[in-house]
PyMOL Python script that loads the backbone (N, CA, C, O; Angstrom):
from pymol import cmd

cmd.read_pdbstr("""\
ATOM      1  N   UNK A   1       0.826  -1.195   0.000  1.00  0.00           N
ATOM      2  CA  UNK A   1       0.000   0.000   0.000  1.00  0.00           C
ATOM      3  C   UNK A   1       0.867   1.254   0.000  1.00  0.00           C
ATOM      4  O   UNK A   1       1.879   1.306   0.700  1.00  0.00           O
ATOM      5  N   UNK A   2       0.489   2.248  -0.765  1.00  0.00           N
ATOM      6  CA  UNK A   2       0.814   3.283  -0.620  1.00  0.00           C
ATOM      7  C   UNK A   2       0.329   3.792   0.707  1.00  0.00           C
ATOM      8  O   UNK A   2      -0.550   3.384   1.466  1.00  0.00           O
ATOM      9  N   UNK A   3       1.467   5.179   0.781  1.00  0.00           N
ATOM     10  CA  UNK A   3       1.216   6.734   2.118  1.00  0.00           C
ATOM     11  C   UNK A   3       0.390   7.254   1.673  1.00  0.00           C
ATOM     12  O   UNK A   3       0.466   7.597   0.493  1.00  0.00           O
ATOM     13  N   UNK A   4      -0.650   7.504   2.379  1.00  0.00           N
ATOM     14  CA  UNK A   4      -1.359   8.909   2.386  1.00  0.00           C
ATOM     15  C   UNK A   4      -1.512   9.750   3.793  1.00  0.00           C
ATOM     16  O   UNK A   4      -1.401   9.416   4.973  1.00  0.00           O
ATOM     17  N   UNK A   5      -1.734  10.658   3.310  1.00  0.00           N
ATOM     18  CA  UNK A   5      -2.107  11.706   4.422  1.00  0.00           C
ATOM     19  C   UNK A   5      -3.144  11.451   5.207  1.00  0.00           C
ATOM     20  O   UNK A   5      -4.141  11.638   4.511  1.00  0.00           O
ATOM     21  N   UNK A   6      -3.384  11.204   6.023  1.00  0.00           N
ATOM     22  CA  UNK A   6      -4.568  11.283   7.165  1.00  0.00           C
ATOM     23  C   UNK A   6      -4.824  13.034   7.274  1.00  0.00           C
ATOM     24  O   UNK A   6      -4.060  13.932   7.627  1.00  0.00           O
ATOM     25  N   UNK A   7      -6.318  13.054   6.782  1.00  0.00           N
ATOM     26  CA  UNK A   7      -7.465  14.001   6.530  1.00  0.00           C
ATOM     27  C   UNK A   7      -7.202  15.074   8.071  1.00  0.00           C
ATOM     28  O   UNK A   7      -7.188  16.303   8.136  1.00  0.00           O
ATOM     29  N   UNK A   8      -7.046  14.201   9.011  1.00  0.00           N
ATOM     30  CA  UNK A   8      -7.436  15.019  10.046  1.00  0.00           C
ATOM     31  C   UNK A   8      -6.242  15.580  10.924  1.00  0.00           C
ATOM     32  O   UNK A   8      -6.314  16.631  11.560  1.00  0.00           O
ATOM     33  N   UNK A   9      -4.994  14.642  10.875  1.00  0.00           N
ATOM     34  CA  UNK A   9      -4.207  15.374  11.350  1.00  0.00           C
ATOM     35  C   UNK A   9      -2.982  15.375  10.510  1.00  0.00           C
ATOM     36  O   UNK A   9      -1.959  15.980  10.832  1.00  0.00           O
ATOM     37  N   UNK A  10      -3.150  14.507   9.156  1.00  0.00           N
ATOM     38  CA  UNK A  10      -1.457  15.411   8.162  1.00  0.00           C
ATOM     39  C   UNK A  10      -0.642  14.297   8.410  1.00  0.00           C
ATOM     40  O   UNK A  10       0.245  14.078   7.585  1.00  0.00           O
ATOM     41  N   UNK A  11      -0.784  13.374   9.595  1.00  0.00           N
ATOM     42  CA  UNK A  11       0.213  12.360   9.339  1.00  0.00           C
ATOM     43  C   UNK A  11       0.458  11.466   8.448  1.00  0.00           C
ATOM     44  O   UNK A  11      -0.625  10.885   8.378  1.00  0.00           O
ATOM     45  N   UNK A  12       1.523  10.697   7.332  1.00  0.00           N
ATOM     46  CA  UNK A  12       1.352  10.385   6.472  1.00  0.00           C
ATOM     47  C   UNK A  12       2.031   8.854   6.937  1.00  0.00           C
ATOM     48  O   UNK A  12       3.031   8.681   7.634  1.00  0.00           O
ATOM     49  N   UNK A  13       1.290   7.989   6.415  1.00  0.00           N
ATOM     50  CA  UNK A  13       1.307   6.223   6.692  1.00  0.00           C
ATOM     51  C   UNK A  13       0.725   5.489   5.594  1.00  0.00           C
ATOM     52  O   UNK A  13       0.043   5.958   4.683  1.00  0.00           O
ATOM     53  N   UNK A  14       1.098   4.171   5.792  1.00  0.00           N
ATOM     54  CA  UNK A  14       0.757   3.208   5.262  1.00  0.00           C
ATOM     55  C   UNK A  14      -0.327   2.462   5.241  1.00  0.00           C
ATOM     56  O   UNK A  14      -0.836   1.834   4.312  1.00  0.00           O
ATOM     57  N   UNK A  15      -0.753   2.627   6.750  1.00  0.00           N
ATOM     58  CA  UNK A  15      -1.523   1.566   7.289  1.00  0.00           C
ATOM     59  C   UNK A  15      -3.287   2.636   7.909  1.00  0.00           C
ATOM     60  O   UNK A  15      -4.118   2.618   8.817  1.00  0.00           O
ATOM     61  N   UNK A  16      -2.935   3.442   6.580  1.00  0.00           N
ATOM     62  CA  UNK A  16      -4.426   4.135   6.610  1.00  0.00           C
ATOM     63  C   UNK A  16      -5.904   4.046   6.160  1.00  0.00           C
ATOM     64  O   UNK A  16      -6.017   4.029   4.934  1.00  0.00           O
ATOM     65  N   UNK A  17      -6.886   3.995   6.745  1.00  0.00           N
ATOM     66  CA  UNK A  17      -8.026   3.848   6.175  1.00  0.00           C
ATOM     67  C   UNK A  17      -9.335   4.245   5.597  1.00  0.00           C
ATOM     68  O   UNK A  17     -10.139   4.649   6.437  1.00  0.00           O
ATOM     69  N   UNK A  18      -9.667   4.231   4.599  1.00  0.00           N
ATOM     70  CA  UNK A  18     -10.782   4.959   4.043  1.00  0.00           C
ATOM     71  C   UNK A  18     -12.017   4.979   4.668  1.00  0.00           C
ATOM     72  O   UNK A  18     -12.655   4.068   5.197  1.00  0.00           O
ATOM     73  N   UNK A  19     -12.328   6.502   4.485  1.00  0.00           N
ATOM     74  CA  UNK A  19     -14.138   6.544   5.281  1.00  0.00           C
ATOM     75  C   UNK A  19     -14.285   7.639   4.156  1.00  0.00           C
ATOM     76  O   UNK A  19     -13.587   8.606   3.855  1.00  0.00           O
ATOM     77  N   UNK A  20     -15.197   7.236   3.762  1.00  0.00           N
ATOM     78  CA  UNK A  20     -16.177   8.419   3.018  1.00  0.00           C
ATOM     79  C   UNK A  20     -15.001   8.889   1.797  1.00  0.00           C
ATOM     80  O   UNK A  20     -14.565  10.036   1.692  1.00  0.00           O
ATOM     81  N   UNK A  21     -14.754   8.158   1.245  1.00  0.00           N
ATOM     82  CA  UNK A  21     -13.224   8.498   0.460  1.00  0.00           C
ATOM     83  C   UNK A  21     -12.658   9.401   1.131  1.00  0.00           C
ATOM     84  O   UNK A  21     -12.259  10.252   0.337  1.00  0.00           O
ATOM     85  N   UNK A  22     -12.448   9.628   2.005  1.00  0.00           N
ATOM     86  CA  UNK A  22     -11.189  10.147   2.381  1.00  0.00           C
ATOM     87  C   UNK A  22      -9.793   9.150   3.655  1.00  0.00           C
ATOM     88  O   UNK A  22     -10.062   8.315   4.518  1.00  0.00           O
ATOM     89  N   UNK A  23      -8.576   9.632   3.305  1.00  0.00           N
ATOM     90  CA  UNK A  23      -7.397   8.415   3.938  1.00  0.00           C
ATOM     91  C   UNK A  23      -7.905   9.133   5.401  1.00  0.00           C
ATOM     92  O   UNK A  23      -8.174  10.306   5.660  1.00  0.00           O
ATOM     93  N   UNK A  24      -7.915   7.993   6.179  1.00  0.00           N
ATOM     94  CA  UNK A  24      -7.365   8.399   7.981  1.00  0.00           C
ATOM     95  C   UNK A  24      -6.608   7.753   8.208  1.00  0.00           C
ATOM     96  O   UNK A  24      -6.638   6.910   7.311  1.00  0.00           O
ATOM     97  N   UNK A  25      -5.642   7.463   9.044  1.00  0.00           N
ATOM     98  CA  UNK A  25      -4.234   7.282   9.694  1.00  0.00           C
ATOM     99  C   UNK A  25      -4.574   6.136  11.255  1.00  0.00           C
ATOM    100  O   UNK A  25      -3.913   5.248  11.794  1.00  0.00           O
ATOM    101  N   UNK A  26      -6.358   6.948  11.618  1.00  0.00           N
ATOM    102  CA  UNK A  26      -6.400   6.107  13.026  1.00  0.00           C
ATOM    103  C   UNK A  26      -8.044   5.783  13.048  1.00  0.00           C
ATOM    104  O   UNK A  26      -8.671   5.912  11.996  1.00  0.00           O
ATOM    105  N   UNK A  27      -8.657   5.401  14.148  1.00  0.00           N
ATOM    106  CA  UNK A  27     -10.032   5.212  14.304  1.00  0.00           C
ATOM    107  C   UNK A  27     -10.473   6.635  15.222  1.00  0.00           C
ATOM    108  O   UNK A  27     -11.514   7.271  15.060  1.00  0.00           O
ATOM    109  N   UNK A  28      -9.207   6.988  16.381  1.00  0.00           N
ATOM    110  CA  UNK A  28      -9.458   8.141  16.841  1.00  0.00           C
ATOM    111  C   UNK A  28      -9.742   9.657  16.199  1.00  0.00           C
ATOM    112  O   UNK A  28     -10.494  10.546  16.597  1.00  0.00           O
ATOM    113  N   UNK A  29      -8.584   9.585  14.720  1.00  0.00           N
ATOM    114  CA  UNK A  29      -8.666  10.640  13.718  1.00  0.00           C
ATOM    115  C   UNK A  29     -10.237  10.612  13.048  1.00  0.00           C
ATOM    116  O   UNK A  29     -10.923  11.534  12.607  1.00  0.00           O
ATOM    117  N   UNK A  30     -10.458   9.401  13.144  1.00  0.00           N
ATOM    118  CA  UNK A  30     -12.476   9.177  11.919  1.00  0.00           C
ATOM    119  C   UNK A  30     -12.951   9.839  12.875  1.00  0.00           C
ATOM    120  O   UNK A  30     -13.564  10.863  12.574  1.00  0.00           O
ATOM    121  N   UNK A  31     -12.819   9.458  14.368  1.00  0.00           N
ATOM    122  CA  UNK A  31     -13.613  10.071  15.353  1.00  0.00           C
ATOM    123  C   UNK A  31     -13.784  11.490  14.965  1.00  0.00           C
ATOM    124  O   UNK A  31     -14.751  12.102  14.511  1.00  0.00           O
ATOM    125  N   UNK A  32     -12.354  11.905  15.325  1.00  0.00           N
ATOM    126  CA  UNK A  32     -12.136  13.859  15.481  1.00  0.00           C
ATOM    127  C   UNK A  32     -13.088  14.289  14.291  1.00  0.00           C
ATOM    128  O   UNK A  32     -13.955  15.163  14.301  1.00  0.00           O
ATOM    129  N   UNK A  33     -12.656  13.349  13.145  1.00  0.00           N
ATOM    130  CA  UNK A  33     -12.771  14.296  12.360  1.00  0.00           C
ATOM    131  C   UNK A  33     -14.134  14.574  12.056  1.00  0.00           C
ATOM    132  O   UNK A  33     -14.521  15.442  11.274  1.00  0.00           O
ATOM    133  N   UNK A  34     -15.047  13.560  12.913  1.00  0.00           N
ATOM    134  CA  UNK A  34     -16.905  13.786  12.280  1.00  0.00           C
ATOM    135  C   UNK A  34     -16.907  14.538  13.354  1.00  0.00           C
ATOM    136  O   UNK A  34     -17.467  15.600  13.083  1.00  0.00           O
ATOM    137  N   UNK A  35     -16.520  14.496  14.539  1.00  0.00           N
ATOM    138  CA  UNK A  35     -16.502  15.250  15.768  1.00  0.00           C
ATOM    139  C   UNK A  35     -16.732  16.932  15.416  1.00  0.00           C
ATOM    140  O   UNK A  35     -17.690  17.702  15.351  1.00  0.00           O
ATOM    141  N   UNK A  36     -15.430  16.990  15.256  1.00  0.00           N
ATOM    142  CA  UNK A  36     -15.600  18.163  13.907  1.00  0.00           C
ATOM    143  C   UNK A  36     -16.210  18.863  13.365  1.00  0.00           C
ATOM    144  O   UNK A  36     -16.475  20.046  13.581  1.00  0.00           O
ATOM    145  N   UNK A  37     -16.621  17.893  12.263  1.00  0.00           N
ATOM    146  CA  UNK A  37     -17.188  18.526  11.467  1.00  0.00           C
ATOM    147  C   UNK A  37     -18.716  17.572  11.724  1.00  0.00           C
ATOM    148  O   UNK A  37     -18.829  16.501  11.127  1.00  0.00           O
ATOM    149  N   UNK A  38     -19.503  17.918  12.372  1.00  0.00           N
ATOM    150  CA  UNK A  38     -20.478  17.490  13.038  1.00  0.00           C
ATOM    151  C   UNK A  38     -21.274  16.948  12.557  1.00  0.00           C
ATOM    152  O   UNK A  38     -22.448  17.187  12.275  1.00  0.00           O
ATOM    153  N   UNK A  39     -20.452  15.953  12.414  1.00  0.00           N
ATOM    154  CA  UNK A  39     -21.759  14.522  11.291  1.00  0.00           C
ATOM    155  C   UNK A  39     -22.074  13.453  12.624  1.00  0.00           C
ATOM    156  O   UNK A  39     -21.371  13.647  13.616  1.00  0.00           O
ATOM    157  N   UNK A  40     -23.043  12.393  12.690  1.00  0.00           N
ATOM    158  CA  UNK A  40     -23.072  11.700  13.555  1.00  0.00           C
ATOM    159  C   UNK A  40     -21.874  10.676  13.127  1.00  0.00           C
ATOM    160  O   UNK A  40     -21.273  10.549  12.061  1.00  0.00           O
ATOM    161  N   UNK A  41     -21.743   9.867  14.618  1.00  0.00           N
ATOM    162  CA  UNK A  41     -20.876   9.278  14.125  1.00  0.00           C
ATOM    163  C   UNK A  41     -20.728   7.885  13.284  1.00  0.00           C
ATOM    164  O   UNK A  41     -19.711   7.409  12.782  1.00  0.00           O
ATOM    165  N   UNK A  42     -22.028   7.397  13.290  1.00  0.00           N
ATOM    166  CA  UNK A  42     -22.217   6.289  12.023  1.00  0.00           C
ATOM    167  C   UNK A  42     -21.946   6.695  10.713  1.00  0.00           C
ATOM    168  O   UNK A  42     -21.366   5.936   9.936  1.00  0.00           O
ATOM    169  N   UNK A  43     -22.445   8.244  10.267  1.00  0.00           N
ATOM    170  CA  UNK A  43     -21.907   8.712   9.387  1.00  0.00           C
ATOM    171  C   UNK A  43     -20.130   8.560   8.202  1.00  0.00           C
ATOM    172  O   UNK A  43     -19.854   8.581   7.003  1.00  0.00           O
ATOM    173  N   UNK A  44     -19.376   8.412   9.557  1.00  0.00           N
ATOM    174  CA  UNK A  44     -18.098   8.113   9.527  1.00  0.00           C
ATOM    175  C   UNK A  44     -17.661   7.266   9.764  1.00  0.00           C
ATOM    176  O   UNK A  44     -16.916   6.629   9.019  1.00  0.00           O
ATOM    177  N   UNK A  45     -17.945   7.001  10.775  1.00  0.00           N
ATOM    178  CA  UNK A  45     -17.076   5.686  10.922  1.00  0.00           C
ATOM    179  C   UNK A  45     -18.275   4.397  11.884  1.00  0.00           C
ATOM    180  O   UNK A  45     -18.969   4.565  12.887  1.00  0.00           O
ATOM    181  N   UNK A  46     -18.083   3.303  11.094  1.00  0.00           N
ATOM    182  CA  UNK A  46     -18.949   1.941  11.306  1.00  0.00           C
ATOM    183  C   UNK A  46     -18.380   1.480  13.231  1.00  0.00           C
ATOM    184  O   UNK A  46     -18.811   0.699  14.079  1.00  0.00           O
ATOM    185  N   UNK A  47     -17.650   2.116  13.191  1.00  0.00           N
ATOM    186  CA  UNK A  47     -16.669   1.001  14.715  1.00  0.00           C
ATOM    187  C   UNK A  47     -17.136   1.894  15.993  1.00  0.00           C
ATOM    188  O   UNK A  47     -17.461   1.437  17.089  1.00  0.00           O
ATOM    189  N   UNK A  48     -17.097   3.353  15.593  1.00  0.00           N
ATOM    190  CA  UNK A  48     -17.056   4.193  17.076  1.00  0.00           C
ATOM    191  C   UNK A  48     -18.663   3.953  17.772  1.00  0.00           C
ATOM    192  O   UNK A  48     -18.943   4.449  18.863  1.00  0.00           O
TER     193      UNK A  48
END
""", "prot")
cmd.dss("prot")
cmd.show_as("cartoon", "prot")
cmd.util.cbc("prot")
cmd.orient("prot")
């Protein structure tokens, strides 16, 4: 797998995962980032 950037905080890895097409880096970052930007959180992420 390729690096990408994780959406929410810029860190760039391997072992990142897609939500909503966009890369995250963690399950805590899917969190922040609906947190955020104030979607519920099924919206984003299936686990939290």
């Amino acid at each position: 797998m390729s690096k990408k950037k994780c959406v929410q905080c810029g860190k760039e890895t391997e072992k990142w995962t897609l939500r909503q097409g966009k890369p995250f880096c963690s399950q805590a970052c899917v969190k922040k980032y609906g947190e955020k930007h104030g979607s519920k959180k099924s919206d984003v992420c299936e686990f939290c």
